[in-house]
C-alpha positions as CSV (number, residue, x, y, z in Angstrom):
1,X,77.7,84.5,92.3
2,X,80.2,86.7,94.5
3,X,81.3,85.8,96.9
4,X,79.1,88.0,99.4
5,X,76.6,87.8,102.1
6,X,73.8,89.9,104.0
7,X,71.2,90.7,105.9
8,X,68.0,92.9,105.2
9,X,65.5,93.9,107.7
10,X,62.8,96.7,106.9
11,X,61.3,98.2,110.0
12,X,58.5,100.3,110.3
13,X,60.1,103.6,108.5
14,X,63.6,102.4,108.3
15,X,65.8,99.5,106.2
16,X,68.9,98.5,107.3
17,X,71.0,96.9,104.4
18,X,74.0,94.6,106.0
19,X,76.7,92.8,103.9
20,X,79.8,91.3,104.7
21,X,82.6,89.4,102.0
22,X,87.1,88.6,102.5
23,X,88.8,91.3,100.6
24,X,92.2,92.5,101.0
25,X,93.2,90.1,103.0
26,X,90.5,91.1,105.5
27,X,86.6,90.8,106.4
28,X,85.0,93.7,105.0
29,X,81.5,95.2,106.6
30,X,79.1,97.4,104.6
31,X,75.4,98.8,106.6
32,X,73.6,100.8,104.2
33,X,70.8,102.8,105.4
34,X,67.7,102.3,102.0
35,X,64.5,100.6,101.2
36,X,65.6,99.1,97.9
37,X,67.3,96.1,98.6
38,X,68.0,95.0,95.1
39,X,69.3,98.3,94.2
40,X,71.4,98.1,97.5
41,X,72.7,95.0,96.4
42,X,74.0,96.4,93.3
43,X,75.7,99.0,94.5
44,X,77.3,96.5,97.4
45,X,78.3,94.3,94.3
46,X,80.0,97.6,92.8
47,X,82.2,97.8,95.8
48,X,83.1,94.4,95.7
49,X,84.7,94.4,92.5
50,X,86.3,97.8,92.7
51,X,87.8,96.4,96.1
52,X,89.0,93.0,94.2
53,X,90.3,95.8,91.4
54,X,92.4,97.6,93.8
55,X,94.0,94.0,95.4
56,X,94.5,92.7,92.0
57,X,96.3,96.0,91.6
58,X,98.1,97.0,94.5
59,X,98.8,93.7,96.6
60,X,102.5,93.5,97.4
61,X,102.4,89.9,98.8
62,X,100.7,88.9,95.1
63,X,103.6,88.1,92.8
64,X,100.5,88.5,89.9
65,X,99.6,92.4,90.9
66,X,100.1,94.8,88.6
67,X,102.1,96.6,92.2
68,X,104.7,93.1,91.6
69,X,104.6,93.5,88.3
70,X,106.5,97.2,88.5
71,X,108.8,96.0,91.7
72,X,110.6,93.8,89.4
73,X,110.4,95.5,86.6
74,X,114.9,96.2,85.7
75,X,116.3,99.4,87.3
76,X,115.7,102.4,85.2
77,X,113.0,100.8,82.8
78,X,109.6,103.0,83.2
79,X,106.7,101.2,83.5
80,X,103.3,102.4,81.8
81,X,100.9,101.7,84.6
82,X,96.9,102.3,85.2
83,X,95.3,105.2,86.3
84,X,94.7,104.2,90.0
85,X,98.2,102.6,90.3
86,X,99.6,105.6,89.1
87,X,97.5,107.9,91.7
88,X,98.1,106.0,94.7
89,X,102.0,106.1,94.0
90,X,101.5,110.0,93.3
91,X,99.8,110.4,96.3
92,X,102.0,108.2,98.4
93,X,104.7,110.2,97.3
94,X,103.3,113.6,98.2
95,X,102.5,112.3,101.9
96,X,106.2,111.2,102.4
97,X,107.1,114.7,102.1
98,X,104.1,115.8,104.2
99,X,105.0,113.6,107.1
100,X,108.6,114.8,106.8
101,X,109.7,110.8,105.4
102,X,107.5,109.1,107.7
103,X,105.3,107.2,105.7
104,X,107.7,105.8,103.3
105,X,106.3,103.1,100.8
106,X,109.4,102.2,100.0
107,X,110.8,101.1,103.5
108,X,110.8,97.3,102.1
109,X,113.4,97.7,99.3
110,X,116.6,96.0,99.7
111,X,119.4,98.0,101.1
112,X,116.7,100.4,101.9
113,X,117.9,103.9,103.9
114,X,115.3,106.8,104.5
115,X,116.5,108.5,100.8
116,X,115.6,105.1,98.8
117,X,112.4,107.2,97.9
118,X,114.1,109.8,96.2
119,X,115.2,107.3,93.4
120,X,111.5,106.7,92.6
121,X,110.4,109.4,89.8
122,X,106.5,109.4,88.1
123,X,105.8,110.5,84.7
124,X,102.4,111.9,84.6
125,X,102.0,112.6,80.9
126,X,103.3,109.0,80.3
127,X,101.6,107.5,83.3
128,X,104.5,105.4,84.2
129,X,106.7,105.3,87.3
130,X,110.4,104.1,87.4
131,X,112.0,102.6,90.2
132,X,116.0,104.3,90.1
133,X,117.8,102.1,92.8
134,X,118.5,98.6,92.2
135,X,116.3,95.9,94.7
136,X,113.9,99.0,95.2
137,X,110.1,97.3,95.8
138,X,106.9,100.0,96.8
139,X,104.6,98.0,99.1
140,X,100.9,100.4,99.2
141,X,100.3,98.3,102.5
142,X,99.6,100.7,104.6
143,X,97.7,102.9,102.1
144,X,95.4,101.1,99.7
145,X,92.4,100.2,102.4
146,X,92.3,104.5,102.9
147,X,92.4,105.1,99.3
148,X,89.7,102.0,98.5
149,X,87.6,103.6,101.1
150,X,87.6,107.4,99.2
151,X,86.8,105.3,96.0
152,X,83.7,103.7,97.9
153,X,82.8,107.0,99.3
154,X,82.2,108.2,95.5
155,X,80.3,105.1,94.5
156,X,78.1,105.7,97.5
157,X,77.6,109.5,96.5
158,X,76.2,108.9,92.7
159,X,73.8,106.1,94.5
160,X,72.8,109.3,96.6
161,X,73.7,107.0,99.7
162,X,73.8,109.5,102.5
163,X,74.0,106.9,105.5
164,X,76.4,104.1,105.3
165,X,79.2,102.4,107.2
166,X,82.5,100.8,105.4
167,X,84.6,98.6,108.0
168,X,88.0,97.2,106.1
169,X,90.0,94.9,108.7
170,X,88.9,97.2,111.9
171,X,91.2,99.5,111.3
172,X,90.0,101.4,108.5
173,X,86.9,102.9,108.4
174,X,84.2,105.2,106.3
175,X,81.2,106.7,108.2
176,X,78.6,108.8,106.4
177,X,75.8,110.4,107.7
178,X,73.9,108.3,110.5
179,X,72.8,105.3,111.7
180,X,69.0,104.5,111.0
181,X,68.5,104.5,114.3
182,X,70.8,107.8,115.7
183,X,73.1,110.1,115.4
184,X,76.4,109.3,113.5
185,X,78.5,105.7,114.3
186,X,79.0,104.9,117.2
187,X,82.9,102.9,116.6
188,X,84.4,101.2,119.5
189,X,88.7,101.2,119.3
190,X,90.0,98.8,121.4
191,X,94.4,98.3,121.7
192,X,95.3,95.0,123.3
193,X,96.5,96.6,126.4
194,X,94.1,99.0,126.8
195,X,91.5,98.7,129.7
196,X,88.4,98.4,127.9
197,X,86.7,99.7,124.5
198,X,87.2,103.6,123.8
199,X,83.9,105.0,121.6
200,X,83.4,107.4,119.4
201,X,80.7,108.7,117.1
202,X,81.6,109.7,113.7
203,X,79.9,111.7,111.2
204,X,81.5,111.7,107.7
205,X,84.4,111.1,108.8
206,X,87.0,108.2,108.3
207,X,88.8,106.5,111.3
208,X,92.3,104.9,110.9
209,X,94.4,102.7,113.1
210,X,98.0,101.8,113.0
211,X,100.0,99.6,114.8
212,X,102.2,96.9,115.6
213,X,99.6,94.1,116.5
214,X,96.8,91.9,114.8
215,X,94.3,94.1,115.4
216,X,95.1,96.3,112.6
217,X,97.6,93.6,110.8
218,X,100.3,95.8,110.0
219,X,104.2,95.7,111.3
220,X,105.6,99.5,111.2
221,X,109.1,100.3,111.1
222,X,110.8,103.9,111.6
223,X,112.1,104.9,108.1
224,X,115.4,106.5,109.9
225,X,116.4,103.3,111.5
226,X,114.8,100.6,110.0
227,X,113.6,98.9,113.3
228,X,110.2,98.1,114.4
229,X,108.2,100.6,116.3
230,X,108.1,99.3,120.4
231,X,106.6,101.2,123.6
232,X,103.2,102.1,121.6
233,X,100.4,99.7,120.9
234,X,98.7,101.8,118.0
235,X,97.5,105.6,117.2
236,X,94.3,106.4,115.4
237,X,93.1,109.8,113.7
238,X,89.8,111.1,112.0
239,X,90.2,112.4,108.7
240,X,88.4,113.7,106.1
241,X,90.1,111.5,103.4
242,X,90.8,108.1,104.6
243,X,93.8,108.2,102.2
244,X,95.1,110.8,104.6
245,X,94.2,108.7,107.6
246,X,96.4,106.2,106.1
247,X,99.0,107.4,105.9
248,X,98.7,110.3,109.2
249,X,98.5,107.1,111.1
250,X,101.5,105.4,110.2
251,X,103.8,108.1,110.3
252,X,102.7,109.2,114.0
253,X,103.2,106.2,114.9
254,X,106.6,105.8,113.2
255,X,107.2,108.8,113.9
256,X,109.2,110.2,117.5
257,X,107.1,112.2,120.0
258,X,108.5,115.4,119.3
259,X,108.2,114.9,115.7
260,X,104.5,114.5,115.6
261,X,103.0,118.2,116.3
262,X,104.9,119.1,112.6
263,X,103.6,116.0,110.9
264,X,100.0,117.1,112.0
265,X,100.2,120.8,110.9
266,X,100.0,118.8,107.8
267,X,97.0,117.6,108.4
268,X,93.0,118.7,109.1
269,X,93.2,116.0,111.7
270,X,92.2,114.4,114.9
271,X,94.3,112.4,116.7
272,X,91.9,109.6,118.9
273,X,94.6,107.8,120.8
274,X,98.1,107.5,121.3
């Protein structure tokens, strides 16, 4: 039995599909929009396990993660690693140079400076990735929930699920066509100090938040000094790829304010709040 609950209610034409489960160290929400609840079950179970997959293999605080497994692997040694590992470090390591050293997955290794990243290198024909500086650690943080969400966005598409709603953590999140009931999602984004709840509706689209508070649960430092971002309470974007959002959303808001019109050129992007 997973560990998994929901809801189904069938109205007069529509069937709303609601399930909810602790993954990644959050509460994950799934509506799905069908009138086969068995089948919708299935397919909820399907993202259960590929999310338990992708925290089995890319959880930094889980000394038994494949992720732990390379950061202590000796200086110099490549490490064969599996596909998904492999193409979330790959792609981690194109956004770095996208947001101009930004988003930085290294930024936790010891003795860490904004170059650390440089001494990781990626075999692709080998699929194995070597960590070059001694104490160097890669912490996927503040990019596996984006990259989960693209993986749940294919499962969805061969179901032929063409109105859903993935919520990881309230600060990443995967809407597809509309609500049973309207038009795209409505999504509320609240910051601690703002002065009530922000909405927006979204329509295929993905909506990331970063920041420094337990809303979104993550603590961002600049990759240039080291120190924790202050003076912004968090900075959300709609992408496309929530993989992108990921990682758009951490390095605006690590990022200086003159820095961040480069960073989105980057980018097929909208910026929601600052």
């Amino acid at each position: 039995m997973l560990p998994l609950q929901h809801i189904y209610k069938q109205f007069e034409t529509e069937a709303v599909f609601y399930a909810w489960f602790i993954s990644m160290h959050t509460r994950v929400d799934i509506v799905l929009n069908g009138k086969d609840e068995e089948q919708l079950m299935q397919i909820t179970e399907n993202i259960y396990r590929k999310l338990y997959a992708l925290e089995k293999t890319g959880d930094f605080y889980n000394p038994s993660s494949e992720l732990s497994a390379v950061n202590n692997t000796e200086k110099g040694i490549p490490r064969v690693v599996s596909n998904d590992l492999f193409t979330m470090i790959e792609m981690c390591i194109s956004h770095n140079k996208r947001t101009d050293g930004y988003f930085d997955i290294s930024i936790d290794s010891d003795d860490y400076t904004a170059d650390t990243i440089k001494h990781l290198s990626i075999s692709k024909k080998d699929q194995a990735v070597t960590l070059n500086q001694k104490g160097m650690k890669l912490n996927l943080s503040g990019f596996v929930k984006g990259y989960a969400l693209d993986q749940i966005k294919e499962i969805l598409a061969e179901k032929n699920i063409n109105n859903a709603l993935i919520n990881i953590g309230n600060s990443s999140v995967l809407a597809i066509g509309n609500h049973p009931f309207g038009n795209g999602w409505k999504i509320g984004v609240t910051f601690p100090t703002a002065t009530g709840n922000k909405e927006i509706v979204l329509i295929d689209k993905c909506l990331t938040t970063s920041g420094n508070h337990t809303a979104c649960r993550k603590h961002i430092k600049s990759p240039y000094t080291g120190k924790y971002i202050e003076g912004i309470n968090g900075i959300s974007v709609i992408t496309n790829s929530a993989a992108d959002g990921e990682a758009l959303s951490t390095a605006l808001f690590a990022a200086e304010p003159e820095k961040r019109a480069g960073i989105l050129r980057q980018f097929e992007a909208t910026v929601y709040s600052l």
